[in-house]
NUROBA-969240 format. One record per residue (C-alpha): residue in one letter; chain; x, y, z; residue number from 1. Coordinates in nm, 3 decimals, always signed. Layout:
# residues N
- type;mol;c1;c2;c3;seq
- A;A;X;Y;Z;NUM
...
//
This chain:
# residues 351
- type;mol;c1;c2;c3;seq
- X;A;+13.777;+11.835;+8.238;1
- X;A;+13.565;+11.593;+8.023;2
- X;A;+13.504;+11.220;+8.121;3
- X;A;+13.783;+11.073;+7.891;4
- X;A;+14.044;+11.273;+8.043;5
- X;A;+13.873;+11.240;+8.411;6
- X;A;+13.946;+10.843;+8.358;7
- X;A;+14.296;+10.897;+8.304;8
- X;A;+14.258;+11.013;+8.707;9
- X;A;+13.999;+10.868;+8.875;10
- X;A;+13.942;+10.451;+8.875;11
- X;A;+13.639;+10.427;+9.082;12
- X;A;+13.410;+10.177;+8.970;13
- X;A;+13.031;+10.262;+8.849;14
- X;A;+12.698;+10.098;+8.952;15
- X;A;+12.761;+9.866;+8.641;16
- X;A;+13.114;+9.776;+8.756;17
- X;A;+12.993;+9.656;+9.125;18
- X;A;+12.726;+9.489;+9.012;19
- X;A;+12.944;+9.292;+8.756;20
- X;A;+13.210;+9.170;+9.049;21
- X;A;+12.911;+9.124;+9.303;22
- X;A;+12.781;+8.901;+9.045;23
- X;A;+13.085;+8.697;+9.018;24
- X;A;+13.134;+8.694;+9.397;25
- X;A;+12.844;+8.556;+9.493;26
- X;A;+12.918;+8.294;+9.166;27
- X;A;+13.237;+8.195;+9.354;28
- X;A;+13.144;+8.229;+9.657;29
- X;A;+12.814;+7.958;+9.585;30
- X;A;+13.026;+7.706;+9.361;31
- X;A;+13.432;+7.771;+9.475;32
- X;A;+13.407;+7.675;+9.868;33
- X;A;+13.768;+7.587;+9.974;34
- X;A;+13.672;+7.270;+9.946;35
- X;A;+13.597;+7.246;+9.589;36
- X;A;+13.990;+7.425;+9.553;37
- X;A;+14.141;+7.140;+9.748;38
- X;A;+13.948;+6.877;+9.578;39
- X;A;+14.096;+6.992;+9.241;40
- X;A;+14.455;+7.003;+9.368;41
- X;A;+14.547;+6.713;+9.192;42
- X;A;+14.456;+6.771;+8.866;43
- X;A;+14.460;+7.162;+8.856;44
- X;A;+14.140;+7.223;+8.704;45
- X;A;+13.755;+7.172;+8.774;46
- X;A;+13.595;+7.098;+8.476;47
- X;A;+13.255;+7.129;+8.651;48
- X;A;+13.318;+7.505;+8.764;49
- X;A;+13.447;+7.596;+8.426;50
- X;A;+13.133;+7.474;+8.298;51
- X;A;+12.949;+7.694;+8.490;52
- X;A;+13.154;+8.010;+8.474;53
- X;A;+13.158;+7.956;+8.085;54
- X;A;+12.757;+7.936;+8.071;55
- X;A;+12.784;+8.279;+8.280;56
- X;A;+12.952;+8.458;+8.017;57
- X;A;+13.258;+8.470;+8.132;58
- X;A;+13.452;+8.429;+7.872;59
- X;A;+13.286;+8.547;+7.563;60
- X;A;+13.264;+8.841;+7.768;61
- X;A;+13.618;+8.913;+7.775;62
- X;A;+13.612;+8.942;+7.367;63
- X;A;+13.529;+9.189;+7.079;64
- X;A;+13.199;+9.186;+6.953;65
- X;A;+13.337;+9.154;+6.615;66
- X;A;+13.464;+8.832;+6.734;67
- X;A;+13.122;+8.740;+6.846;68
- X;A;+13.225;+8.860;+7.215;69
- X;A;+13.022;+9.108;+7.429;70
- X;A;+13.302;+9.377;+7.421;71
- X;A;+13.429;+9.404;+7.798;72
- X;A;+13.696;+9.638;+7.926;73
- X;A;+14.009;+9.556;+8.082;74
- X;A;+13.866;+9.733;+8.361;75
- X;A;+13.559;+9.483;+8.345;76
- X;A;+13.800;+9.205;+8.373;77
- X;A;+13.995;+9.336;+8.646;78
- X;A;+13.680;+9.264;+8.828;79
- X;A;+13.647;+8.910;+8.754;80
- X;A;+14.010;+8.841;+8.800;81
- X;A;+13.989;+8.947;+9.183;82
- X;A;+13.712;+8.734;+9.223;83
- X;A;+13.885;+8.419;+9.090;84
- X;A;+14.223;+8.527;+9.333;85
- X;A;+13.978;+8.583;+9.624;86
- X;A;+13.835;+8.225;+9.577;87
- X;A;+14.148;+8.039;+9.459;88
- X;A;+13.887;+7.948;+9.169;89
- X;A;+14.070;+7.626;+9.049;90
- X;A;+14.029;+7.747;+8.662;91
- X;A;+14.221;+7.862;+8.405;92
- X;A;+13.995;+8.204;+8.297;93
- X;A;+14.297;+8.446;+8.313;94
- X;A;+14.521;+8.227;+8.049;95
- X;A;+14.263;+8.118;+7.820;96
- X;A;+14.079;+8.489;+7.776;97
- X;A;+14.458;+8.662;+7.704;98
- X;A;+14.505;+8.336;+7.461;99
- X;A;+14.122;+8.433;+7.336;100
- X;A;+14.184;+8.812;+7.274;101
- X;A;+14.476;+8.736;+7.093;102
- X;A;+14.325;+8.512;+6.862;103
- X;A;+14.060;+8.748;+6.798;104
- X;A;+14.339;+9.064;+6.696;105
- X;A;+14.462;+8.767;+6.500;106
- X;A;+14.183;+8.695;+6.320;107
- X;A;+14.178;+8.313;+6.403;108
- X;A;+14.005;+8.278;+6.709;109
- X;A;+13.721;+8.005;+6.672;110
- X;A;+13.350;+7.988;+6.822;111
- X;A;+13.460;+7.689;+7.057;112
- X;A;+13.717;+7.870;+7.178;113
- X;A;+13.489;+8.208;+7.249;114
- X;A;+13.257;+8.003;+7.445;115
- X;A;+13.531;+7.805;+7.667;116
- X;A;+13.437;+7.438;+7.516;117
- X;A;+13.795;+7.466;+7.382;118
- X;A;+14.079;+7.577;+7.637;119
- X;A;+14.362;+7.817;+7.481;120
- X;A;+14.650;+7.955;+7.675;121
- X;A;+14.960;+8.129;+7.565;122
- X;A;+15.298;+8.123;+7.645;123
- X;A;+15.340;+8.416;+7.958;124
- X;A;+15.713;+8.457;+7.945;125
- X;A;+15.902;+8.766;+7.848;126
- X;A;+16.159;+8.603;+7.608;127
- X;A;+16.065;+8.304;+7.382;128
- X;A;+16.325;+7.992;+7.368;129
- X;A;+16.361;+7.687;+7.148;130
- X;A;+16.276;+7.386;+7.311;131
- X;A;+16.040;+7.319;+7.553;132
- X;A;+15.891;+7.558;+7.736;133
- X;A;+15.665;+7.526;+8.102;134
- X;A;+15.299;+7.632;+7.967;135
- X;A;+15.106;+7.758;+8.281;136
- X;A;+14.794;+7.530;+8.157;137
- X;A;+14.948;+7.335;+7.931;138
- X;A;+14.795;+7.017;+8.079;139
- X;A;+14.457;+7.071;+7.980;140
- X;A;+14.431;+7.330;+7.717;141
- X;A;+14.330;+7.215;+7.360;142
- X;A;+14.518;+7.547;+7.162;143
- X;A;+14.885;+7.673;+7.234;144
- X;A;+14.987;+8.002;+7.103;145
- X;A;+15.371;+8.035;+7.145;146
- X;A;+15.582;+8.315;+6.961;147
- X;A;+15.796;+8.101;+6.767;148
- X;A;+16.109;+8.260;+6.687;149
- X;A;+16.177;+8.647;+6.664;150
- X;A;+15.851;+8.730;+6.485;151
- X;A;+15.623;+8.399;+6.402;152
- X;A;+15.326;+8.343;+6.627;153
- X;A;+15.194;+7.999;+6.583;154
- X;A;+14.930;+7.750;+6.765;155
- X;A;+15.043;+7.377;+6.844;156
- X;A;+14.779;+7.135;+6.917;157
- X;A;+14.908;+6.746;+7.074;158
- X;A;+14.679;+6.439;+7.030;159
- X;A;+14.806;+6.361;+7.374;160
- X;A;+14.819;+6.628;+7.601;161
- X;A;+15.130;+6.703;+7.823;162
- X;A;+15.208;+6.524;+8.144;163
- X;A;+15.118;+6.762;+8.434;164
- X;A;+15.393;+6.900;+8.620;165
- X;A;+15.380;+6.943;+9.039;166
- X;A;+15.397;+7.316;+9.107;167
- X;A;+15.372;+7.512;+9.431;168
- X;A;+15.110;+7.718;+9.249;169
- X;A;+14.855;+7.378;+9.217;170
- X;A;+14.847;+7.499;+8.816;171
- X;A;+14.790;+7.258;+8.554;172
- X;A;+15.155;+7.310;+8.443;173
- X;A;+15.317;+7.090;+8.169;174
- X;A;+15.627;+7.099;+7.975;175
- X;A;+15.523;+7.187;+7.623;176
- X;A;+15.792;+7.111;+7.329;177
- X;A;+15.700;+7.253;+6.986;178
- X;A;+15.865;+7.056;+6.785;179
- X;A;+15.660;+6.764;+6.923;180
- X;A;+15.300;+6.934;+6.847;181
- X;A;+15.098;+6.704;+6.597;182
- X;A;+14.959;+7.015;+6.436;183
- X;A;+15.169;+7.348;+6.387;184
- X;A;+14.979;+7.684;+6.215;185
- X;A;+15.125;+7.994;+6.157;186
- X;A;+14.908;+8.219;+6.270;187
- X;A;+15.110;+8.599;+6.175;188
- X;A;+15.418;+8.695;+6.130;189
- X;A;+15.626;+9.001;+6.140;190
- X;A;+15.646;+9.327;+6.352;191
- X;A;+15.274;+9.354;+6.412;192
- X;A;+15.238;+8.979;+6.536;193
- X;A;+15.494;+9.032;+6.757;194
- X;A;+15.340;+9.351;+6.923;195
- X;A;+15.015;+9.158;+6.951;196
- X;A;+15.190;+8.894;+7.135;197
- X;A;+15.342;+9.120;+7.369;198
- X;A;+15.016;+9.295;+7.408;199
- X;A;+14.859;+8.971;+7.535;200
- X;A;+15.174;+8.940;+7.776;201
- X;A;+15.099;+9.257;+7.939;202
- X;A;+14.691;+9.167;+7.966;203
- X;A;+14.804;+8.852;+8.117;204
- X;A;+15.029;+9.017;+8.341;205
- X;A;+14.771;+9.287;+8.410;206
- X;A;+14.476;+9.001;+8.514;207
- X;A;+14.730;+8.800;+8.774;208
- X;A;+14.824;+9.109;+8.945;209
- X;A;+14.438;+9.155;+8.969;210
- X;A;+14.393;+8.795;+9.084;211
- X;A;+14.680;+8.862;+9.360;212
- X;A;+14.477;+9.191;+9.485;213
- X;A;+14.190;+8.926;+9.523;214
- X;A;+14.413;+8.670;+9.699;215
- X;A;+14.526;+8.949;+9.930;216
- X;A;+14.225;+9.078;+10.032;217
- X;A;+14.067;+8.738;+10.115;218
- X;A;+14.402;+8.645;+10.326;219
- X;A;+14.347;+8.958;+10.541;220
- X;A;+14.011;+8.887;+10.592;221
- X;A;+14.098;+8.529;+10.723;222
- X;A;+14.368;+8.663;+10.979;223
- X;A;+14.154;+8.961;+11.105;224
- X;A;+13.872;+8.745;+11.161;225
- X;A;+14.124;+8.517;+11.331;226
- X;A;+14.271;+8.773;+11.523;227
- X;A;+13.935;+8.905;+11.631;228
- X;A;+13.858;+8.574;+11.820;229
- X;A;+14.199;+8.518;+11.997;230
- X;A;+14.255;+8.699;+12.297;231
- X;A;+14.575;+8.736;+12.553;232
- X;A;+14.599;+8.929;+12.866;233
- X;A;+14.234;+8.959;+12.852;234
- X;A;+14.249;+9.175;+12.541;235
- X;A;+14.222;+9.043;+12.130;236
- X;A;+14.568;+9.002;+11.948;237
- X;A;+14.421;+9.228;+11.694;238
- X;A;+14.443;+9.524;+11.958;239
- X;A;+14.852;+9.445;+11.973;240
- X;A;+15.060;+9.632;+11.730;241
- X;A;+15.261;+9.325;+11.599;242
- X;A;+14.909;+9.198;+11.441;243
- X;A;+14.720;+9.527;+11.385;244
- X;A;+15.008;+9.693;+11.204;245
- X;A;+15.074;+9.428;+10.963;246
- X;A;+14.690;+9.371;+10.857;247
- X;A;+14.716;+9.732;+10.802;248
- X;A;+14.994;+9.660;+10.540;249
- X;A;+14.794;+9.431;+10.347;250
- X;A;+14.509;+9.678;+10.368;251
- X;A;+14.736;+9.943;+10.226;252
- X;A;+14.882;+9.658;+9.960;253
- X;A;+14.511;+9.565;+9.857;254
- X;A;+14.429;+9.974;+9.761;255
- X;A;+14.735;+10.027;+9.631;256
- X;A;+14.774;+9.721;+9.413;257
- X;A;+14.368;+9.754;+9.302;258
- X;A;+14.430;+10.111;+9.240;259
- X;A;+14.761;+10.053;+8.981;260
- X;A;+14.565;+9.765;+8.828;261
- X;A;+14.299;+9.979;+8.739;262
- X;A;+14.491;+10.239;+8.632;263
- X;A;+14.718;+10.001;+8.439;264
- X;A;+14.415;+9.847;+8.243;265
- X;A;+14.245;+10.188;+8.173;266
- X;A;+14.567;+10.283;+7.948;267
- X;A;+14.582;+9.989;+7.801;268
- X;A;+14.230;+10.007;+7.676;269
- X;A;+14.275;+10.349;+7.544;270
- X;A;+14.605;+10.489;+7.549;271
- X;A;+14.854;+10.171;+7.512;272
- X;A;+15.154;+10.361;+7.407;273
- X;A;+15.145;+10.667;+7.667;274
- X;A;+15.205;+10.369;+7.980;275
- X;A;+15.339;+10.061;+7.871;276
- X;A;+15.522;+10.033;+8.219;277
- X;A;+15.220;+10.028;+8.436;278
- X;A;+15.100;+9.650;+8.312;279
- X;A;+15.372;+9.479;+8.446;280
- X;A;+15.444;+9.726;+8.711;281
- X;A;+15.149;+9.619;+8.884;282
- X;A;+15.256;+9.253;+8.847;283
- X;A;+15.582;+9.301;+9.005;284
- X;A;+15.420;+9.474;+9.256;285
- X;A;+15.186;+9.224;+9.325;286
- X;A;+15.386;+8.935;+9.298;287
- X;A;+15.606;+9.092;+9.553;288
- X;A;+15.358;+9.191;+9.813;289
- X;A;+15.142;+8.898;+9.770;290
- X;A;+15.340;+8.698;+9.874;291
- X;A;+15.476;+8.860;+10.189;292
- X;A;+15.098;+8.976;+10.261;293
- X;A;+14.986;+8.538;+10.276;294
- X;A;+15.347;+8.458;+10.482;295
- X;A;+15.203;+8.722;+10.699;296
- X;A;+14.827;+8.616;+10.724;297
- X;A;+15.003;+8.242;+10.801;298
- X;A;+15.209;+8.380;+11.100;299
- X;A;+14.935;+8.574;+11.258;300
- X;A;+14.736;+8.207;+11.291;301
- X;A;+15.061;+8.109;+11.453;302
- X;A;+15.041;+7.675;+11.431;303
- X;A;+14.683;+7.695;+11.297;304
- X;A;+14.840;+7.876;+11.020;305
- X;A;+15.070;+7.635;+10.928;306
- X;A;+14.842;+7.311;+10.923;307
- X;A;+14.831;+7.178;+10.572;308
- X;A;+14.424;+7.194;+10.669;309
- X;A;+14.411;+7.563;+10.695;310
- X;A;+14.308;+7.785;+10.423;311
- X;A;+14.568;+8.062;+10.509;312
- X;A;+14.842;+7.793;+10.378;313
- X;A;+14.624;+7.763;+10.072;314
- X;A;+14.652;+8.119;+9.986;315
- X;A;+14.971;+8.098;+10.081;316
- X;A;+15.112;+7.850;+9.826;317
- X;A;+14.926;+8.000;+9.522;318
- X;A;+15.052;+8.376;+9.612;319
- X;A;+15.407;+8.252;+9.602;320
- X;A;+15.335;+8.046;+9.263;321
- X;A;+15.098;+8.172;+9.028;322
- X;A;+15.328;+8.471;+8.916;323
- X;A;+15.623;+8.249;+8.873;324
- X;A;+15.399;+8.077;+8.587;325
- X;A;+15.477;+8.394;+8.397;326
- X;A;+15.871;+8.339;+8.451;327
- X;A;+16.124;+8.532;+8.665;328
- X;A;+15.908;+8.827;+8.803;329
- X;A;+16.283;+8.971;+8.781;330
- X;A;+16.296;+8.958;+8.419;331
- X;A;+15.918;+9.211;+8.431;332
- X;A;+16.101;+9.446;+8.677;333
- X;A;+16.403;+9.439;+8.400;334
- X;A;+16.174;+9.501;+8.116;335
- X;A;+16.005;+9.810;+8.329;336
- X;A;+16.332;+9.948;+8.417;337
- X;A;+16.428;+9.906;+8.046;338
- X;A;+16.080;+10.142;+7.939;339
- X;A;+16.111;+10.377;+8.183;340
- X;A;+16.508;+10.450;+8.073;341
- X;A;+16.453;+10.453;+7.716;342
- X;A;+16.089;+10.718;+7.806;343
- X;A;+16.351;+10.920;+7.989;344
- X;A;+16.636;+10.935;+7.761;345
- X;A;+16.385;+11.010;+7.457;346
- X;A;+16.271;+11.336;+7.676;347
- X;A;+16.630;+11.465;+7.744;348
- X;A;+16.694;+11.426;+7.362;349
- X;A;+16.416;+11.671;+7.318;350
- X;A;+16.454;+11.894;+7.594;351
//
């Protein structure tokens, strides 16, 4: 079995991989306390730490060197997704580099823009409406890239940037309406736009279930470190099966999820077309447990847990909202359901 096909198998990260998310954990871990996460509630976004992940590399990393990026993997960026879930990083890495790489495929992404001085997102949802439409960082990003119709991609930019929205998810969220952009460019149209588009969907889909795995992991930490230190009968409530067996759950949800991720990013770098399901599989999956995994973590600290103070309820909040930024998680497990049946029915044709 040669490496290529090996890959298609195994997901286990090389001596370059570790020391890419080490690098980025101790970045977060230095500069993203959960203080800085609560002091940037408000607004959504600290300018300050995107600053600094930007002078890291960070996001030129993320693009083609033909685009004057360094050429990462989706694997690569797996790895820096889980670090921003694992510190709530209050930034918005995951929206602008999909926004980033699409430009790039498009041929119109600029240098301030590859460097992070200018913030780009896209529009995450499945189906694109007229009207106005709830832009995860629409608040504080400079570019727009919406799919405009059945198959026009085009990038709005506003003199005045949109009103932020409150969201459970602490996102710089803002109602964006087209029609009201002050500058409107067609960036592609036709067929191959629209596949571009939808490949950026699936990357952004890919990163957030990353960022969850992240998110997860860091929530079980808290509660078995919690549980560790809290004793009854004489014995720690980690020892009792209502604790031990649940923290096991999100252990299991952590692999598993990391594992699919992986797996879902590998095809998409080289095979796009054999797996399309396994991108937003892993989001639904994600979404799903992620947010049952932090409800859990919450109950285990028992009123602790629940204190707007603690960071469990931080987690908490942000599990349950950042994959609604993408739309009805629903509407992904529809579009999976709708792959998977039309792979199947396309086999029995030929058999």
């Amino acid at each position: 079995m040669d490496r290529y096909e090996l890959r298609r198998l195994d997901y286990s990260l090389t001596a370059d991989h570790e020391a890419l998310q080490a690098a980025y954990r101790d970045f977060f871990k230095t500069h993203c306390p959960i203080e800085t996460v609560r002091a940037a509630e408000e607004s959504g976004f600290d300018k300050n730490l995107w600053e600094r992940l930007c002078a890291m590399g960070a996001t030129t990393m993320a693009l083609p060197e033909s685009a004057g990026g360094d050429g990462a993997t989706l694997v690569d960026l797996t790895l820096v997704a889980e670090e921003i879930g694992r510190s709530l990083a209050p930034v918005p890495w995951i929206d602008h580099v999909c926004a980033a790489r699409l430009l790039a495929g498009l041929g119109a992404v600029e240098s301030d823009v590859v460097t992070g001085k200018q913030l780009a997102v896209l529009d995450p949802q499945i189906e694109s409406a007229s009207g106005p439409r709830l832009i995860p960082i629409g608040s504080i990003a400079d570019q727009i890239i919406v799919a405009d119709g059945p198959d026009v991609v085009v990038r709005l930019t506003f003199a005045t940037r949109p009103a932020k929205v409150d969201n459970i998810g602490r996102l710089p969220m803002a109602w964006v309406d087209p029609a009201t952009a002050d500058s409107r460019t067609v960036l592609a149209d036709g067929p191959d736009a629209v596949l571009k588009y939808q490949r950026a969907l699936a990357e952004w889909r890919l990163l957030t279930a990353a960022a969850l795995v992240g998110l997860v992991e860091e929530t079980m930490t808290i509660a078995a470190e919690f549980a560790k230190t809290r004793y009854t009968l004489g014995v720690p409530i980690s020892t009792l099966q209502g604790i031990s067996h649940p923290l096991a759950n999100m252990a299991i949800t952590v692999q598993g999820g990391r594992n699919l991720a992986r797996r879902a990013a590998w095809f998409l770098d080289n095979e796009p077309d054999e797996r399309p399901e396994l991108a937003p599989s892993a989001f639904v999956f994600m979404a799903e447990e992620a947010a049952k995994a932090a409800t859990m973590a919450v109950h285990i600290q028992g009123g602790l847990g629940v204190s707007a103070e603690a960071a469990a309820t931080a987690y908490l909040v942000r599990a349950r909202g950042w994959p609604l930024a993408g739309g009805d998680p629903g509407a992904t497990a529809r579009q999976i359901a709708e792959i998977v049946a039309a792979r199947e029915s396309g086999s029995g044709k030929d058999a």
